[in-house]
TORKOL-4160 file (C-alpha; in steps of 0.2 Angstrom, whole numbers, padded with zeros to 4 digits, m for minus):
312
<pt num="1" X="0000" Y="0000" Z="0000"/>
<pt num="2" X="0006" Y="0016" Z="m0005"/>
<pt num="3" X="0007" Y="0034" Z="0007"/>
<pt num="4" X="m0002" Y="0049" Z="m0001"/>
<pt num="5" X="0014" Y="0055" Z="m0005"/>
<pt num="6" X="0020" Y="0040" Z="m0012"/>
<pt num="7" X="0006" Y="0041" Z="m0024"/>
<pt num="8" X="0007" Y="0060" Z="m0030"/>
<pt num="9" X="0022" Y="0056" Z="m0034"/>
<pt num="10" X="0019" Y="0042" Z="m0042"/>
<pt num="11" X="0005" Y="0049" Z="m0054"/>
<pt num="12" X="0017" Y="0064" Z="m0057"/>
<pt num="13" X="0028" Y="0054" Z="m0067"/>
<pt num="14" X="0016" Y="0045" Z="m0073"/>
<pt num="15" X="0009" Y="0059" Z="m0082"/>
<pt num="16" X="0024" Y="0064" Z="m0091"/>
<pt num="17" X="0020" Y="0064" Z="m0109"/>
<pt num="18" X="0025" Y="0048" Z="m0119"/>
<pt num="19" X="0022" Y="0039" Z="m0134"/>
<pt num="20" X="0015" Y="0024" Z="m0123"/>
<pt num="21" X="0013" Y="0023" Z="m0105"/>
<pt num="22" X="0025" Y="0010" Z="m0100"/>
<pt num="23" X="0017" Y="m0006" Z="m0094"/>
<pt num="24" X="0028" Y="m0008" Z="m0078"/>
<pt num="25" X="0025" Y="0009" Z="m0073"/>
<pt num="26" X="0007" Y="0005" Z="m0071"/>
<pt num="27" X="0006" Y="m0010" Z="m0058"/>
<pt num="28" X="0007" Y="0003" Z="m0045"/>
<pt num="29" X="m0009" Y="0008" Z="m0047"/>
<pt num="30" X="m0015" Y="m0007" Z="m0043"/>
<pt num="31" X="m0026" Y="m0016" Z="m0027"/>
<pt num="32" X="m0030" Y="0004" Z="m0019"/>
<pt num="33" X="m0038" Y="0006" Z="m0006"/>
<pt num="34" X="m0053" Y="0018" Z="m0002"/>
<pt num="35" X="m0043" Y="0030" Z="0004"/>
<pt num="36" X="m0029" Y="0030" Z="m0011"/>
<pt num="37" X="m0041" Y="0029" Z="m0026"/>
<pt num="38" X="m0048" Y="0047" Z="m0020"/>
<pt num="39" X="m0031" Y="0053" Z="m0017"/>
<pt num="40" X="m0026" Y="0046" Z="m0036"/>
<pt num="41" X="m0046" Y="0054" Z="m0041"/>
<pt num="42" X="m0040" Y="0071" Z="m0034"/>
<pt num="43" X="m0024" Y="0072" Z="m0045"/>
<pt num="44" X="m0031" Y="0061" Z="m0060"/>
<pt num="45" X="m0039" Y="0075" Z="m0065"/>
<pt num="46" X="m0026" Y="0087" Z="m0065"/>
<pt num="47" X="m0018" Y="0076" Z="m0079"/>
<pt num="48" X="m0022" Y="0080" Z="m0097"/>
<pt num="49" X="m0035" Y="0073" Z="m0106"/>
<pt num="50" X="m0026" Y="0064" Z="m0120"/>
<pt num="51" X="m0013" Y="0056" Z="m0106"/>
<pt num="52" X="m0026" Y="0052" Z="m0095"/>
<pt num="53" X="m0036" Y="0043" Z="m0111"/>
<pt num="54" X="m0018" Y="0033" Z="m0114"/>
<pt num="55" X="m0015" Y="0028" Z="m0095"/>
<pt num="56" X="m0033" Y="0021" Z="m0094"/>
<pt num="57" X="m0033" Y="0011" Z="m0110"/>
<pt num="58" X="m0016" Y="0006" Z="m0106"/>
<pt num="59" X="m0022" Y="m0001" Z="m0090"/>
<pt num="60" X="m0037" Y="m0009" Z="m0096"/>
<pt num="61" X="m0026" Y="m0020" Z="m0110"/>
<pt num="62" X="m0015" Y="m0024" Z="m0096"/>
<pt num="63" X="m0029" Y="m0030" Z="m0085"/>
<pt num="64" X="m0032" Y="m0042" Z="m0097"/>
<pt num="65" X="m0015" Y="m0048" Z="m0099"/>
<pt num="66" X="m0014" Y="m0050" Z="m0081"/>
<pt num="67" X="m0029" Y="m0055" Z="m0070"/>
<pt num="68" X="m0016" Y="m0052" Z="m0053"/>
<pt num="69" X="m0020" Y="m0033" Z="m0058"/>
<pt num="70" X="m0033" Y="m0027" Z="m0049"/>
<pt num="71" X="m0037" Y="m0010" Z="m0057"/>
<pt num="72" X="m0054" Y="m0009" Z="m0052"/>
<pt num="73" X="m0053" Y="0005" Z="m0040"/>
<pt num="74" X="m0045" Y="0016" Z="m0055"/>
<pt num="75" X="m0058" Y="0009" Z="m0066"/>
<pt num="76" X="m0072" Y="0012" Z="m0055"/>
<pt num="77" X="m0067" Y="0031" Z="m0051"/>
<pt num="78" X="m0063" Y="0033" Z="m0072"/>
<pt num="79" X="m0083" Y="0031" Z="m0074"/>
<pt num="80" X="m0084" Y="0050" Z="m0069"/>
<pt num="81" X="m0070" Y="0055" Z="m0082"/>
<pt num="82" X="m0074" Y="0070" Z="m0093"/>
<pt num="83" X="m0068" Y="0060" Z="m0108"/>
<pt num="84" X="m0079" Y="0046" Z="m0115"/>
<pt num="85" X="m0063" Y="0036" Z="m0120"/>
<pt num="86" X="m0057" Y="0036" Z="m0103"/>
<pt num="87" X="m0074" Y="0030" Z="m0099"/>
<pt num="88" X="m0075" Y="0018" Z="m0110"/>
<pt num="89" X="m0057" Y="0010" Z="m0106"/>
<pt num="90" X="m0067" Y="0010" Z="m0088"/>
<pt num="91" X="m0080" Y="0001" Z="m0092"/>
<pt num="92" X="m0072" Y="m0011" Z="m0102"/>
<pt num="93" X="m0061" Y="m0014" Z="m0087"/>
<pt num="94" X="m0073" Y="m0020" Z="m0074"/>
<pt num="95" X="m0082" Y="m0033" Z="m0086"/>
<pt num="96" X="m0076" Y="m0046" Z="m0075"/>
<pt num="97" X="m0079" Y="m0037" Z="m0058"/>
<pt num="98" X="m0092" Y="m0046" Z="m0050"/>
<pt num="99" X="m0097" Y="m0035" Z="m0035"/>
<pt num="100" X="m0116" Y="m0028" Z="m0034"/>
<pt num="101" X="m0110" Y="m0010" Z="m0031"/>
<pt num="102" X="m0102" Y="m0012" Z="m0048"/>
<pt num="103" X="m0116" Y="m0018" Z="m0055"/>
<pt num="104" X="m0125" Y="m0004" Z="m0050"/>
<pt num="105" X="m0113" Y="0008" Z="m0057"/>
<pt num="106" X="m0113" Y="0001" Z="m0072"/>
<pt num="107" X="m0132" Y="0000" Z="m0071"/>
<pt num="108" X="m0131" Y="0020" Z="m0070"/>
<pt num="109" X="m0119" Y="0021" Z="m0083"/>
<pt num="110" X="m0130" Y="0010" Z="m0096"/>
<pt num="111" X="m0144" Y="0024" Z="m0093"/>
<pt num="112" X="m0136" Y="0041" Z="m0090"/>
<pt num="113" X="m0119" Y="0039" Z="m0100"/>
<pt num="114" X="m0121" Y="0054" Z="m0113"/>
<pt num="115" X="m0111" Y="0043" Z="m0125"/>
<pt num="116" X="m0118" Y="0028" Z="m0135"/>
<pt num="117" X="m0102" Y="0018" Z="m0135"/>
<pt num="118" X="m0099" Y="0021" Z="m0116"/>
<pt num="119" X="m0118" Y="0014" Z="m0115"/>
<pt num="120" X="m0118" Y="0002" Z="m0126"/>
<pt num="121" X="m0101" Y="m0006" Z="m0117"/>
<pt num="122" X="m0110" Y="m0004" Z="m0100"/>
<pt num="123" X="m0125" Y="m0014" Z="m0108"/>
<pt num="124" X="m0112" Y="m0026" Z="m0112"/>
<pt num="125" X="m0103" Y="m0027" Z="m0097"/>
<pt num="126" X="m0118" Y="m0033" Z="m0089"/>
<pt num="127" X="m0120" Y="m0049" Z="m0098"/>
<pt num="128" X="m0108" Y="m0053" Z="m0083"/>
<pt num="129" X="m0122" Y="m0052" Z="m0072"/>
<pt num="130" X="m0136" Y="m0059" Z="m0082"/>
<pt num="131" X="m0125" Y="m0074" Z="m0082"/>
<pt num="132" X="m0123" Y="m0074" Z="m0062"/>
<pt num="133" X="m0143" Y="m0072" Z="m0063"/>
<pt num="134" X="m0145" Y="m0088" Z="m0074"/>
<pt num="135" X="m0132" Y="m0097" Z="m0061"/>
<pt num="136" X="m0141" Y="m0091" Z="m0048"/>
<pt num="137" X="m0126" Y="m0083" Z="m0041"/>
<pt num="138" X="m0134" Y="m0068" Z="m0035"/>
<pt num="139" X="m0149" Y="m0063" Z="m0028"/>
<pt num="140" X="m0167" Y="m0067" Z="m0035"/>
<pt num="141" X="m0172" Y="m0049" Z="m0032"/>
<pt num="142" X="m0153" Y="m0041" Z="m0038"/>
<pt num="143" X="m0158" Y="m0053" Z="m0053"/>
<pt num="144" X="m0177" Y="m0048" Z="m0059"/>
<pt num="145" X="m0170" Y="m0029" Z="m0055"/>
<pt num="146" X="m0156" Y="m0033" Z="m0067"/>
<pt num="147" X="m0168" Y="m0042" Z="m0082"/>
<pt num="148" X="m0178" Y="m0026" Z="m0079"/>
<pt num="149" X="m0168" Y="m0011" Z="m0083"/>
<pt num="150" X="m0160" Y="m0022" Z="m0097"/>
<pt num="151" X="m0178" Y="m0022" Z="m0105"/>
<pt num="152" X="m0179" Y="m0005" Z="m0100"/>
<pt num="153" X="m0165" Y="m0001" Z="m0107"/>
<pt num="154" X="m0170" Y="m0012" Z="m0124"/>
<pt num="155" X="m0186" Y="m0001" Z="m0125"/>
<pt num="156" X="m0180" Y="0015" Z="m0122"/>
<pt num="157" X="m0188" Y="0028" Z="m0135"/>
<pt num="158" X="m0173" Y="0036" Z="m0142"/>
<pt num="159" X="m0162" Y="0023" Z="m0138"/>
<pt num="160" X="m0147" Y="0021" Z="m0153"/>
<pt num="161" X="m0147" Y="0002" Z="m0160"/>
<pt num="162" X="m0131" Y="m0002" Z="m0155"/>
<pt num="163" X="m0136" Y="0001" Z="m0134"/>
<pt num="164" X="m0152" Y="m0009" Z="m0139"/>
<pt num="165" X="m0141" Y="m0023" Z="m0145"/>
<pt num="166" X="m0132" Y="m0026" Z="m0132"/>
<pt num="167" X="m0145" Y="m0025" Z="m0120"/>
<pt num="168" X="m0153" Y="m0038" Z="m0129"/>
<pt num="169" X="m0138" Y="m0049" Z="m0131"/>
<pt num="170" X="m0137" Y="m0047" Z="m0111"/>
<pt num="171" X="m0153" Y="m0052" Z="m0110"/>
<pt num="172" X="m0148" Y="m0070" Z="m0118"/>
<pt num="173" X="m0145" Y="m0079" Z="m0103"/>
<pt num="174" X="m0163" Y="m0075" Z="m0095"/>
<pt num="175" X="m0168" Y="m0088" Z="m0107"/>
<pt num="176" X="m0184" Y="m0093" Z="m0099"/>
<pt num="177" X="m0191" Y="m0075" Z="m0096"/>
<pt num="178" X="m0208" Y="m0073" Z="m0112"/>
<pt num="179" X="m0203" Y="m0054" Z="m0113"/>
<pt num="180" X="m0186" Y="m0059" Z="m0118"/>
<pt num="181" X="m0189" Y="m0073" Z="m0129"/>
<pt num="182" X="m0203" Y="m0061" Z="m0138"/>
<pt num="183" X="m0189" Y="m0049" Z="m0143"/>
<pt num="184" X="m0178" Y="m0061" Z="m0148"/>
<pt num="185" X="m0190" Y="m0068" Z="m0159"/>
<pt num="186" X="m0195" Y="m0053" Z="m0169"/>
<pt num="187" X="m0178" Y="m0047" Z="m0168"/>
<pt num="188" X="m0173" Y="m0061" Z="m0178"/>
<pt num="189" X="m0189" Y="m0062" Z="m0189"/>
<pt num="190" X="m0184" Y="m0044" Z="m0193"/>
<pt num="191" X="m0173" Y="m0047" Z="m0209"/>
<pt num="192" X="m0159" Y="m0033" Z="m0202"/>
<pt num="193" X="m0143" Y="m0042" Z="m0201"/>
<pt num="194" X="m0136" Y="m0031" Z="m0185"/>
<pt num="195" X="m0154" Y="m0035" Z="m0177"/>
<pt num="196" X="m0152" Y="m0055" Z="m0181"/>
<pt num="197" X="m0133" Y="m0057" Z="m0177"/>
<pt num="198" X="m0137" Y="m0050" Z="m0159"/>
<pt num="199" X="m0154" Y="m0062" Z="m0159"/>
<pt num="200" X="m0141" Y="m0078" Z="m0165"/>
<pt num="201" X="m0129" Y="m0069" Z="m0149"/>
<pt num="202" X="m0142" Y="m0071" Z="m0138"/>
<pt num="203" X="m0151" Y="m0090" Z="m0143"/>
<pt num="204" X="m0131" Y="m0095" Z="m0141"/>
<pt num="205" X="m0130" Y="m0090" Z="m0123"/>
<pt num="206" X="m0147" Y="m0094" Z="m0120"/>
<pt num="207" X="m0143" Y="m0113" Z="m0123"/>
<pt num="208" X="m0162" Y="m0118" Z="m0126"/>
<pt num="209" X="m0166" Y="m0128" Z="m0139"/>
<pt num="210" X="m0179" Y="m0120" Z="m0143"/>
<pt num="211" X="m0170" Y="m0109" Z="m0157"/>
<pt num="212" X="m0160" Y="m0123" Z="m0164"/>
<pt num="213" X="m0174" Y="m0120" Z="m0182"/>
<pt num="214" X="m0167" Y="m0099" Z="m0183"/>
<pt num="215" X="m0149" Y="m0106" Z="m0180"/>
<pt num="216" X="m0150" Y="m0120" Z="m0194"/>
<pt num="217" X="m0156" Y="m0109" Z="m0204"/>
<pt num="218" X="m0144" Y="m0095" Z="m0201"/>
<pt num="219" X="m0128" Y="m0108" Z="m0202"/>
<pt num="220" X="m0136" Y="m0110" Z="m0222"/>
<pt num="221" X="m0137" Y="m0090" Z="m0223"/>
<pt num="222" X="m0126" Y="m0081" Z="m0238"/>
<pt num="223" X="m0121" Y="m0068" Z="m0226"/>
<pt num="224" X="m0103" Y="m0073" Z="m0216"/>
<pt num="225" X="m0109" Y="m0063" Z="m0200"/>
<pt num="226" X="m0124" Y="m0074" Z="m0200"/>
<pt num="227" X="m0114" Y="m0090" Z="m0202"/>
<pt num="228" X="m0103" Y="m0083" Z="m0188"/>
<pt num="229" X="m0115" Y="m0079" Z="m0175"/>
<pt num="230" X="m0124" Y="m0096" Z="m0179"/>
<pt num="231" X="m0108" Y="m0105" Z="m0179"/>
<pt num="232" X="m0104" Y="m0099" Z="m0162"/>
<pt num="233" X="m0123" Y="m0101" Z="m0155"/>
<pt num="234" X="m0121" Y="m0121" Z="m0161"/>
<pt num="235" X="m0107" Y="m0123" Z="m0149"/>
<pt num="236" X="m0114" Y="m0114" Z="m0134"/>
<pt num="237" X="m0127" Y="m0127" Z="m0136"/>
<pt num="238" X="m0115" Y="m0139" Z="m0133"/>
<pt num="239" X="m0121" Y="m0158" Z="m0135"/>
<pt num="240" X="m0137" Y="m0153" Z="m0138"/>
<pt num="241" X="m0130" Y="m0145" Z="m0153"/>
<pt num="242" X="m0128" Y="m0161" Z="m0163"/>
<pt num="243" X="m0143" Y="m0160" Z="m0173"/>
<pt num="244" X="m0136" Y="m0143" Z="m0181"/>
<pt num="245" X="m0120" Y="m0152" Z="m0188"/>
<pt num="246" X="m0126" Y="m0155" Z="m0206"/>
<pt num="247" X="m0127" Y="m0138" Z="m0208"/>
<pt num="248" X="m0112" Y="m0133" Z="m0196"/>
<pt num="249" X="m0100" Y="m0146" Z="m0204"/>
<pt num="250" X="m0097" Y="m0135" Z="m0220"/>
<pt num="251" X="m0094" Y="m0123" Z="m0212"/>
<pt num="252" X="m0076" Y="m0130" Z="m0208"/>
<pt num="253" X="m0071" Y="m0126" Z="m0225"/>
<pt num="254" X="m0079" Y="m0109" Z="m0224"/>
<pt num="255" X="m0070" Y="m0098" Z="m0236"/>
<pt num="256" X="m0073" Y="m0083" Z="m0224"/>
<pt num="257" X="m0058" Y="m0088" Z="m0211"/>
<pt num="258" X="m0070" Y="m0082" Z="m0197"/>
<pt num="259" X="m0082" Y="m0092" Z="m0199"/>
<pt num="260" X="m0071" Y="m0107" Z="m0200"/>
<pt num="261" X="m0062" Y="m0102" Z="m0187"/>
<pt num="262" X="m0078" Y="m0102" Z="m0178"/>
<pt num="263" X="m0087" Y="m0118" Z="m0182"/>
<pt num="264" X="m0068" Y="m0126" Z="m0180"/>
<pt num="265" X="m0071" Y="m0119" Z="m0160"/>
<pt num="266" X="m0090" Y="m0124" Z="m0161"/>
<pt num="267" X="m0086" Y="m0143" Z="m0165"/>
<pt num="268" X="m0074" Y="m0145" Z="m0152"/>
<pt num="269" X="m0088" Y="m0138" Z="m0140"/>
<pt num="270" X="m0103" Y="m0151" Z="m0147"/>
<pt num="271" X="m0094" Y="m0166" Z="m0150"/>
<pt num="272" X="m0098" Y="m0181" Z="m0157"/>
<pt num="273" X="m0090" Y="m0196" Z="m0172"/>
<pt num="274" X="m0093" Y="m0182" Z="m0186"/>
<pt num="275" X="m0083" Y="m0167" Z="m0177"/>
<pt num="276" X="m0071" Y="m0177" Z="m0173"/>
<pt num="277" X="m0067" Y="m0182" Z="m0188"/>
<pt num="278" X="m0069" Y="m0166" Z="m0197"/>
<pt num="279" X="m0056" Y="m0158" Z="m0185"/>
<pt num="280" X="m0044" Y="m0173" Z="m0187"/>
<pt num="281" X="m0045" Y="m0167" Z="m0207"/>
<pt num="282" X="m0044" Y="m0151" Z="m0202"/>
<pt num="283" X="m0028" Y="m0154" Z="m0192"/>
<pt num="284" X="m0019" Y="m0158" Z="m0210"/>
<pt num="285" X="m0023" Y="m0143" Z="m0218"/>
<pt num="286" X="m0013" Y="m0131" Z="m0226"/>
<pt num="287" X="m0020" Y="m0117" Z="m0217"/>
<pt num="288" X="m0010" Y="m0114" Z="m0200"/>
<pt num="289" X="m0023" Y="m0102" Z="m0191"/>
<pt num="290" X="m0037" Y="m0119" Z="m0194"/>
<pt num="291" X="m0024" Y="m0133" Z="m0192"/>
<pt num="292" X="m0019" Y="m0127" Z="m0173"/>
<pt num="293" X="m0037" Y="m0122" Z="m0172"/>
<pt num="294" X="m0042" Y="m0136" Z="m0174"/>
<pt num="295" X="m0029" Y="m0147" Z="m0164"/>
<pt num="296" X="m0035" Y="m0135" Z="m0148"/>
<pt num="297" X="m0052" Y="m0139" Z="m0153"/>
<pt num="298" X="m0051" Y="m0158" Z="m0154"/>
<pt num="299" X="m0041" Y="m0155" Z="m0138"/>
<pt num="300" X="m0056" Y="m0149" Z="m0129"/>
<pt num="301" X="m0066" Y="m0161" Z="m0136"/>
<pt num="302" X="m0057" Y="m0177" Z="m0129"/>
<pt num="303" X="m0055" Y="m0168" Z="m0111"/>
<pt num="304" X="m0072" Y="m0166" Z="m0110"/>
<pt num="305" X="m0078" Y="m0184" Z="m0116"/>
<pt num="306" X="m0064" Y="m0192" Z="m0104"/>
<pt num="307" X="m0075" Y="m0202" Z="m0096"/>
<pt num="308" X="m0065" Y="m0196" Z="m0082"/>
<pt num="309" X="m0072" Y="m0177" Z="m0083"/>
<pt num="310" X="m0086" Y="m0182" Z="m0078"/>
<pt num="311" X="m0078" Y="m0189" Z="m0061"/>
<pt num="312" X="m0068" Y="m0169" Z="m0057"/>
C-alpha cells in the first residue's frame, strides 16, 4: 500500500508525456484502497485529457493480460472522467468485476452515459451479471431488478441500436423469461442483419433448444456474420447441438476464415464421431490459423468426453 505522497508522486511521473505509458510503470496503481483511489481521483484529473485517455486504455489491456491486476478501484473512479474514451477504457475494465456495487454503477452508466459507446459497453458489461442471474449466483431480487432495466434499457424511446443490442444480447441468458424470448423472436424475424446477429448472440447464450430452427437456418445463410453468429450459438449449445451439424460441418471449410475459425471452436464444444473427424481433417490442412485451431479444438473435445471429466 502506497502513502499519499507516495502516490502524488507516483502519478506525477506518470503523467509525463510519452508515446506509450510503460506497462511496468502502471502496476502501482494497482489493489487501492478507499482511501488512495480518492487521493489518485484528486490528482487524476489534474492530468491531461489525451494522457489520462492513454493511461486508462493502457491499463485496461494490461488488465487483461494480467488477471493479478486489480485496477478496479481506478476503473471504477474513471466512470466520472470527462472524456468518453477514458470512460469507455473504464468500463471495459470491470467486465469481469463481480461485486453488486459495480453492477449498480454500471447500471447508471448504461442509462445516463451521454455517449452511446460508453452505453452500449456498460450494456455489455452486464452480460456478466445476467449470467450470475441464470447461475443463480446472485440474488433473485438483484436478478429480476437486473432483467428489468436491461428491457428498460431495450425499449427506451430514443435509444441508438447499438445500446439496444447489447442489452438484448445481455438479456440472452434470461432464457426462460416470455418478454425476452418475444424480442428475440422478432428481432430475428426482422430481416436486419445487426438485429439477427445479436438475436443468433443471444439464442447462443441462451442454450435452449428452442432456437435450434433460426440457428439452422442461419448456419445455411449467404451472409458470413450470420454464419458466424450461428456458428458460435451451435457450440454454446454444446451436445445438444448435434442435430445442427449438417449444416455446421461445411462450415469448416468456410472460405470466410472467421467463420471457420468459428465452427472449428463450435465442433470441439458439441462433440460427437462427425466433429471429430472433421477436425482430425482439419488438423492436415494447409492453413496454419485452422490446423492449430483445430488441434486446440479436438483438444477440448477429448478432455471433455474423458470419461474421467465427468468424475472432477
Amino acid at each position: 500500500m502506497m502513502q499519499e505522497r507516495q502516490i502524488e508522486e507516483y502519478l506525477a511521473r506518470l503523467a509525463v508525456p510519452r508515446q506509450r505509458p510503460a506497462m511496468s510503470d502502471l502496476r502501482g496503481l494497482s489493489d487501492l484502497s478507499s482511501t488512495e483511489s480518492h487521493t489518485f481521483w484528486e490528482i487524476w484529473q489534474t492530468i491531461p485529457e489525451a494522457r489520462r485517455r492513454a493511461l486508462a486504455q493502457a491499463m485496461q489491456e494490461l488488465a487483461e493480460e494480467n488477471p493479478d491486476l486489480d485496477f478496479r478501484e481506478v476503473f471504477l473512479r474513471c466512470l466520472a472522467d470527462t472524456n468518453a474514451d477514458v470512460r469507455l477504457a473504464a468500463v471495459q475494465g470491470l467486465w469481469e468485476d463481480d461485486r453488486l456495487s459495480t453492477l449498480r454503477r454500471l447500471l447508471q452508466v448504461m442509462n445516463h452515459d451521454e455517449a452511446q459507446e460508453v452505453r452500449a459497453a456498460a450494456a455489455t458489461g452486464l452480460g456478466h451479471f445476467s449470467y450470475m442471474a441464470a447461475v443463480e449466483e446472485i440474488d433473485e431480487q438483484v436478478a429480476q431488478d437486473l432483467l428489468e432495466a436491461l428491457l428498460e434499457t431495450f425499449h427506451r424511446p430514443g435509444e441508438t441500436v447499438e445500446v439496444r443490442r447489447r442489452a438484448l444480447e445481455s438479456l440472452g441468458y434470461y432464457s426462460d423469461d416470455p418478454d425476452v424470448i418475444a424480442i428475440i423472436t422478432a428481432a430475428f424475424a426482422s430481416g436486419e442483419e445487426l438485429w439477427q446477429q445479436s438475436a443468433l448472440f443471444a439464442m447462443g447464450r441462451s442454450m435452449s433448444p428452442r432456437w435450434m430452427d433460426e440457428v439452422s437456418a442461419a448456419l445455411r445463410s449467404d451472409r458470413p456474420a450470420l454464419r458466424y453468429e450461428a456458428a458460435r450459438a451451435s457450440g454454446e449449445f454444446g451436445e445438444q447441438g448435434r442435430s445442427l451439424l449438417p449444416a455446421l460441418l461445411p462450415l469448416a471449410d468456410d472460405p470466410d476464415s472467421e467463420v471457420a475459425m468459428a465452427a472449428i471452436w463450435a465442433l470441439g464444444q458439441i462433440g460427437g464421431q462427425q466433429a471429430r473427424q472433421t477436425l482430425k481433417r482439419i488438423m492436415r490442412s494447409a492453413d496454419a490459423s485452422r490446423r492449430e485451431a483445430a488441434e486446440e479444438a479436438l483438444h477440448e473435445l477429448e478432455f471433455f468426453e474423458d470419461p474421467l471429466f465427468g468424475q472432477i
